[in-house]
C-alpha positions in Angstrom: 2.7 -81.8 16.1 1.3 -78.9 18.4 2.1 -80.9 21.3 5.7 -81.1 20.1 5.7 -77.4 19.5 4.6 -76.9 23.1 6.8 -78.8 24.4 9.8 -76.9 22.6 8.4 -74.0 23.8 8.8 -75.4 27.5 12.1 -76.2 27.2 13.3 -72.9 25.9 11.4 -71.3 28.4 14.0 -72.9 30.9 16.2 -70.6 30.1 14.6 -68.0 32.5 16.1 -70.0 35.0 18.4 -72.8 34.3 18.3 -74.6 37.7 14.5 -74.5 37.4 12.2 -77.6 37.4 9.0 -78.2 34.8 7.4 -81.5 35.2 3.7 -80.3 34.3 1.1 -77.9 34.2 0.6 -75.9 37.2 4.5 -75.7 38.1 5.8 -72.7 38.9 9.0 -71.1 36.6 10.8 -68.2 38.5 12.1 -65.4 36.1 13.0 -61.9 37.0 10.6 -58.7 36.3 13.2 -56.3 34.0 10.2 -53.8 33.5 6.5 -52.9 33.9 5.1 -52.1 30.7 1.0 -52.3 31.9 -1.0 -53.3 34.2 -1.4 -56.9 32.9 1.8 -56.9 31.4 6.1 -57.2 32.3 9.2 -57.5 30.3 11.3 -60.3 31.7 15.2 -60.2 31.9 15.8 -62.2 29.1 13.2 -59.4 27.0 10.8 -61.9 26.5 7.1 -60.1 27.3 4.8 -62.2 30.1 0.8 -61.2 29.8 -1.3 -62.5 33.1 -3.4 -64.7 31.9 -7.0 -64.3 32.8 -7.0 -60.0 33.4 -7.3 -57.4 31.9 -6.4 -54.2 32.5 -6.8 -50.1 30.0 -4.0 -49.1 28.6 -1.6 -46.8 29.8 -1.3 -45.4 26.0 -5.2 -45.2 25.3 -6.2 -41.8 23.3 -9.5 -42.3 25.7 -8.5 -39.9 28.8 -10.8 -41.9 31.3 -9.1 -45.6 29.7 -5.9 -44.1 30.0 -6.7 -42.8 33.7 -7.5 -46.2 34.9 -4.3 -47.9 32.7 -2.0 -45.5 34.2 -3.1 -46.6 37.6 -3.0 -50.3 36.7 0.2 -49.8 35.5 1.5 -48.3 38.7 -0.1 -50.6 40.9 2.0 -53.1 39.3 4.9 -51.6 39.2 4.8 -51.4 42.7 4.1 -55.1 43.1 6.7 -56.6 40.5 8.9 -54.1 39.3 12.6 -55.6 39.6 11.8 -58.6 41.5 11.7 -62.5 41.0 8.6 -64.4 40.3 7.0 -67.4 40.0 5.1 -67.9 37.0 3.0 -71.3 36.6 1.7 -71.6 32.7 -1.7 -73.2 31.0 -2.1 -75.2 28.0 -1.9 -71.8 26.0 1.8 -70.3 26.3 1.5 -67.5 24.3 -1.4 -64.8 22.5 -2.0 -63.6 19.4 0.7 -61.1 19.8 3.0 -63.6 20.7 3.4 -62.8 24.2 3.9 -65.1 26.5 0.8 -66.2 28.9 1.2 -66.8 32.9 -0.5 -66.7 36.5 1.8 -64.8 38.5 3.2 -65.2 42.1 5.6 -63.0 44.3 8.2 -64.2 46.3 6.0 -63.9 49.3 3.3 -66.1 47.7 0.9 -62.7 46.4 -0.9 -63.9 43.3 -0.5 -61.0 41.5 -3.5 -62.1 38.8 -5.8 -62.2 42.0 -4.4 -58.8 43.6 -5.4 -57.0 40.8 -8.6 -58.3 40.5 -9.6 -57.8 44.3 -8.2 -54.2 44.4 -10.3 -53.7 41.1 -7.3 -52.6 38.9 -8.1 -55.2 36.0 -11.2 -57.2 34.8 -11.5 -60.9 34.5 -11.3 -62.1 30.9 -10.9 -65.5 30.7 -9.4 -67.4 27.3 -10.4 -71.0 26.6 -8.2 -73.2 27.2 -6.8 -71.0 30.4 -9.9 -71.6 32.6 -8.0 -73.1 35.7 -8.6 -70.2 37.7 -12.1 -69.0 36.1 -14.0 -69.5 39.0 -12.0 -67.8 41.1 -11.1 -64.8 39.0 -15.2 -64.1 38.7 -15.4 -64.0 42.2 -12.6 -62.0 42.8 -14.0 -59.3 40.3 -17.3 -59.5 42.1 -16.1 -58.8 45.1 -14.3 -55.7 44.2 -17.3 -54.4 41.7 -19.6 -54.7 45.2 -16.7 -53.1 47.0 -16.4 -50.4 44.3 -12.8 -50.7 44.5 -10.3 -49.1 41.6 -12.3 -48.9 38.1 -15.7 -50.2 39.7 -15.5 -46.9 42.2 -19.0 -45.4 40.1 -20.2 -48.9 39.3 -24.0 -49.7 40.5 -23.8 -53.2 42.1 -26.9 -55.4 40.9 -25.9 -59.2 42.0 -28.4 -60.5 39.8 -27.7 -58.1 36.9 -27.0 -59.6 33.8 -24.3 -56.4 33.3 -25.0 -55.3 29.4 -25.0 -51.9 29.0 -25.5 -50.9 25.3 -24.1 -47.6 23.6 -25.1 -46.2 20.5 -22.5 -45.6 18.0 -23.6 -42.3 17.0 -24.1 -40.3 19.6 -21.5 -42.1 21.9 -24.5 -42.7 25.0 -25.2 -45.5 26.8 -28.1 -47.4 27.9 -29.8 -49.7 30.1 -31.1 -52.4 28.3 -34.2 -51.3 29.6 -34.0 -47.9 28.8 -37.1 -47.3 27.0 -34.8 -45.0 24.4 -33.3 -48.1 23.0 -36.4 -48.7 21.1 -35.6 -45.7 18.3 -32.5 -47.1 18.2 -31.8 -49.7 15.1 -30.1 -52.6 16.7 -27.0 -52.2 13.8 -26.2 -49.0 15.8 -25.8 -50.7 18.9 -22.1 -51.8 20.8 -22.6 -54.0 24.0 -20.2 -52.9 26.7 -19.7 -55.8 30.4 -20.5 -52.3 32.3 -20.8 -48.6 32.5 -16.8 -48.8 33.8 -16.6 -49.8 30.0 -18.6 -47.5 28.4 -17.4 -44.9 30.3 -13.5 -45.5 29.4 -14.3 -45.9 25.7 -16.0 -42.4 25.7 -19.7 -43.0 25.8 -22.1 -40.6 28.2 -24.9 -41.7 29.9 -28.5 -41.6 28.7 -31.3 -39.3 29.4 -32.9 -42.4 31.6 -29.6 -43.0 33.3 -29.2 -39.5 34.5 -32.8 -39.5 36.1 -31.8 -43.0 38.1 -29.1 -40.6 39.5 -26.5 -43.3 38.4 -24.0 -41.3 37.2 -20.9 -38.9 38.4 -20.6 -34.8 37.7 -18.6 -35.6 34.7 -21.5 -36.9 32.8 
């Protein structure tokens, strides 16, 4: 039955263009970019919604200033890439999410990968959904590459290759910490909210720590 339903799903998708081919996974579908609504996300002529599968990117709407900072940017940086023209979108074994938009890796005319452009200008984060892993590998690396850069949102990141990048915020005071900040330990553990980075923490409104500050790893702001 779920492969059924997928496979109605494919064929209306065809309607985004009728002279278009699908023969399997991996095939690309054009359709046209109506409008730019984030930095990870379009409105397709049609008005069905297309989210890249794989990225992430803040929210242009976020009450967080610093979140919305970097989702206004992602936003923009998109528009710029997409806005009004045709794509190519190839889909995974999940078409849609749970807000029933649909799920893609985008190309350009010119053969950009959009999915990958944002990564390596550091405009969105990997965040890759089982069962769309087929470019996992690749999106990790792309990240990487523009956290050691400290391109876009990873411009104030430390870079520590062999990091396991946790950075843990209390809930109460909003700060963050190193895992090895030596504060954590008067902190019960029920208190605590794991962040991928201080880029993270930072957006959803959390300071650094007392520890942090003496490292010198942190901006004026702070």
């Amino acid at each position: 039955m779920k492969h059924f339903k997928q496979a109605a799903l494919l064929l209306c998708l065809l309607a985004f263009n009728p002279n278009s081919s699908y023969s399997a996974e991996g095939s690309r579908q054009s359709a046209t970019v109506e409008a730019v609504l984030a930095g990870d996300t379009v409105r397709l002529k049609g008005g069905r919604v297309l989210k890249y599968s794989g990225v992430d990117t803040y929210s242009p709407e976020s009450k967080i200033p610093l979140s919305r900072e970097y989702g206004v940017r992602a936003l923009e940086f998109n528009h710029k890439l997409v806005n009004g023209k045709k794509i190519g979108i190839e889909w995974g074994p999940k078409l849609r999410d749970k807000q029933n938009r649909l799920l893609g890796y985008v190309f350009t005319e010119d053969g950009a990968f959009v999915n990958e452009v944002l990564l390596r200008e550091g405009q969105a984060k990997a965040h890759i959904v089982i069962p769309n892993t087929r470019y996992a590998d690749k999106f990790r690396e792309w990240e990487g590459l523009a956290r050691k850069a400290k391109k876009g949102i990873w411009e104030q990141e430390p870079y520590d290759p062999n990091a396991s990048t946790k950075i843990i915020g209390e809930k109460n005071t909003k700060i963050y910490y190193y895992p090895d900040s030596p504060e954590l330990e008067r902190i019960p553990e029920a208190q605590w909210v794991v962040f991928r980075s201080r880029v993270d923490a930072k957006a959803a409104g959390y300071r650094a720590c007392f520890t942090c500050r003496q490292k010198g790893e942190f901006d004026e702001s702070e």
